[in-house]
C-alpha positions as CSV (number, residue, x, y, z in Angstrom):
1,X,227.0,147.4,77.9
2,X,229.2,147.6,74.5
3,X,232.1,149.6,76.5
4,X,232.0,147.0,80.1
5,X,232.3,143.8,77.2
6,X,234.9,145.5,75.6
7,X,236.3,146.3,79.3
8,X,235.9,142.6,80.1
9,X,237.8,141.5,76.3
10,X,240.7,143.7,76.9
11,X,241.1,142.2,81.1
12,X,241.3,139.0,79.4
13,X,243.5,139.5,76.6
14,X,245.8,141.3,79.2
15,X,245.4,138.6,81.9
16,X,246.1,135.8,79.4
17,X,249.0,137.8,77.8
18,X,250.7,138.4,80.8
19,X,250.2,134.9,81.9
20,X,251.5,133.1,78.4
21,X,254.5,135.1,79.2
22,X,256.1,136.5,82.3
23,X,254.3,135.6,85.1
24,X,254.0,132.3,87.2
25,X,252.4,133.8,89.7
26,X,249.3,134.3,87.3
27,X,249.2,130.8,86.1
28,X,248.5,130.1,89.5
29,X,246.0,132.2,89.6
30,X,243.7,131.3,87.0
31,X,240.7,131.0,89.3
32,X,240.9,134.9,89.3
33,X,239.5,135.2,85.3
34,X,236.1,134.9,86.4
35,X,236.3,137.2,88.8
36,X,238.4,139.6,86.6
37,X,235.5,139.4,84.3
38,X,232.8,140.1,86.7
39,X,234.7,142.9,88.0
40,X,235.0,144.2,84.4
41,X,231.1,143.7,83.4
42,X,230.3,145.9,86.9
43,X,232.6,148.3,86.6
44,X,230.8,150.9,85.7
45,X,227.4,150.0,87.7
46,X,226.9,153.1,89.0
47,X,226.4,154.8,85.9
48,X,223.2,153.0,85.4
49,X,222.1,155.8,87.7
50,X,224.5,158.3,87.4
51,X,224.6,157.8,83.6
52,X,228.4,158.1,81.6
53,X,230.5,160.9,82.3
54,X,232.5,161.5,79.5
55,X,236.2,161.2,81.1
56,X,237.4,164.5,78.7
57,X,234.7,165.8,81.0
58,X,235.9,164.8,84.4
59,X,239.8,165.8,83.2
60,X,238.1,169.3,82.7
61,X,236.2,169.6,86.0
62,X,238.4,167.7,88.6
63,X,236.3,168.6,91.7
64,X,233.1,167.3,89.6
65,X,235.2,164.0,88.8
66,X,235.8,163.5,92.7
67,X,231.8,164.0,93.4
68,X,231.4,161.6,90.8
69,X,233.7,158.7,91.7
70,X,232.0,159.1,95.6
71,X,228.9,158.9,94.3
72,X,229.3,155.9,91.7
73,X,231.9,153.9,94.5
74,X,228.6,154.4,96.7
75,X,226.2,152.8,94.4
76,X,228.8,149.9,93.2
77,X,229.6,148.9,96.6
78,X,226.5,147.1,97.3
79,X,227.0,145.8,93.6
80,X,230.6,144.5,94.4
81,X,230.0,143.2,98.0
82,X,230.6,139.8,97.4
83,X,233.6,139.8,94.7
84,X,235.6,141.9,97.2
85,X,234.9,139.6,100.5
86,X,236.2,136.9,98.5
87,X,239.5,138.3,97.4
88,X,242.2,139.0,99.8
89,X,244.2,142.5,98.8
90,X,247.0,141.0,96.2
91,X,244.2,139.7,94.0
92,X,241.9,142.5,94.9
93,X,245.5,145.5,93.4
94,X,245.4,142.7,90.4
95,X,242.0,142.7,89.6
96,X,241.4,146.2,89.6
97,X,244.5,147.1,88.3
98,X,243.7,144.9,85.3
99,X,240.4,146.1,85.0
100,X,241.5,149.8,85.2
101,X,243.9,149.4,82.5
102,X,241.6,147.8,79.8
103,X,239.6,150.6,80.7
104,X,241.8,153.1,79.7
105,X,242.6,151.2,76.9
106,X,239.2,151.1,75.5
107,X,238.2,154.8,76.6
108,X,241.6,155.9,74.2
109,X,240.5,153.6,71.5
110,X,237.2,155.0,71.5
111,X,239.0,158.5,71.4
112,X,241.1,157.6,68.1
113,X,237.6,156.2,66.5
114,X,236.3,159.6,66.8
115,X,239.3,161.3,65.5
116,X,239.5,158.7,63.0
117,X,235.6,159.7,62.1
118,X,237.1,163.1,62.0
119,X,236.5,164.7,64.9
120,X,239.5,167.1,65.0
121,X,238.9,168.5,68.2
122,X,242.6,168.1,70.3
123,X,241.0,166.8,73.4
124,X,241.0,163.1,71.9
125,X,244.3,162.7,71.0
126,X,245.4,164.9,74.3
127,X,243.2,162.1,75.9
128,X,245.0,159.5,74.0
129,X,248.6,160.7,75.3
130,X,247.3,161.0,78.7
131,X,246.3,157.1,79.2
132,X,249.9,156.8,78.2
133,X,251.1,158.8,81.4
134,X,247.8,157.2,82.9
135,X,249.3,153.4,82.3
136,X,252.6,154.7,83.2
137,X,251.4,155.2,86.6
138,X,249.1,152.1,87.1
139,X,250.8,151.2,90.7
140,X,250.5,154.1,91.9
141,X,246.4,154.6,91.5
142,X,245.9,151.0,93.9
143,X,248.6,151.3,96.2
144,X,246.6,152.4,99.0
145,X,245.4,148.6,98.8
146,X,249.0,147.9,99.9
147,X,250.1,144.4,97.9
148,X,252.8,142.3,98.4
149,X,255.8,142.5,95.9
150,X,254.3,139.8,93.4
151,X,251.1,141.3,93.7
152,X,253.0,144.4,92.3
153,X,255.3,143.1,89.7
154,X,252.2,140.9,87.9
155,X,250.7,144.3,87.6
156,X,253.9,145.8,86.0
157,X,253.9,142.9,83.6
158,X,250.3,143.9,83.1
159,X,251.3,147.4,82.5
160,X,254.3,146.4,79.7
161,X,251.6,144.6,78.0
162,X,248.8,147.5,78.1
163,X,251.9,149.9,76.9
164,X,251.7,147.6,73.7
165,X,247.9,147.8,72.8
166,X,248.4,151.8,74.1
167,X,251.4,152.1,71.1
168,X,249.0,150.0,68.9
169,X,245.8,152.0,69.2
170,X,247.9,155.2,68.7
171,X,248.9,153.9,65.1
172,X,245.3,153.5,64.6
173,X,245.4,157.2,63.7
174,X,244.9,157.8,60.2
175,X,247.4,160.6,59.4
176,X,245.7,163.2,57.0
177,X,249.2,164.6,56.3
């Protein structure tokens, strides 16, 4: 449960970040924390039966990652039945997009804690960059959900602010040089 209530921290912080400071459409929406925090603590319900895949793992074995993701949206669905009936699409790309983003964030900070510990193998901080290029393309991953225009530029504001904490945990790195 430690990484979903980090997941569920980070969705905040982003959420009330992005709404202190850009967006007006997200003051508007403040009803959508709760569910932004529900969708953070389930996230990653299917690994109660699948158990964590480590995501250096699935960038390794691509076609295993794609079994996996089929196989935990199938157990989650049930899980999520009722958050998603309630939300139309726009909060539905916001939500997840949020979501998605503090999870990346925590997976990379959890990446620099090991290297930090001194794991020196180069597949952390190659994970590290690649939430980077991950964050980078945010809009992208949910666009098949098909939002509006606001429902897309809250999630770029989103994505400025996860670009911050991305630059921040990278300093993390305690340089042995």
């Amino acid at each position: 449960i430690g990484h979903s209530a980090r997941v569920a921290n980070l969705s905040l912080i982003i959420f009330n970040y992005v709404e202190a400071n850009f967006s007006k459409e997200l003051k508007s929406m403040r009803y959508l924390k709760g569910d932004i925090l529900e969708y953070a603590l389930k996230h990653d319900f299917g690994e109660v039966y699948l158990n964590d895949t480590p995501s250096i793992i699935k960038q390794q074995f691509p076609a295993l990652d794609v079994e996996i993701k089929q196989a935990e949206e199938h157990l989650t669905r049930d899980e999520l039945e009722d958050l998603t009936n309630r939300l139309d699409k726009n909060e539905w790309f916001i939500i997840k997009s949020i979501v998605k983003l503090a999870d990346w964030l925590d997976a990379a900070y959890e990446c620099v804690t090991e290297i930090n510990l001194g794991n020196r193998n180069p597949v952390f901080a190659k994970f590290v960059n690649n939430v980077f290029v991950d964050v980078l393309n945010i809009g992208q991953k949910y666009a098949g959900l098909n939002p509006n225009s606001e429902a897309i530029a809250t999630v770029e504001k989103c994505k400025f602010c996860a670009i911050g904490i991305i630059n921040t945990i990278k300093e993390e790195i305690i340089d042995e040089q």
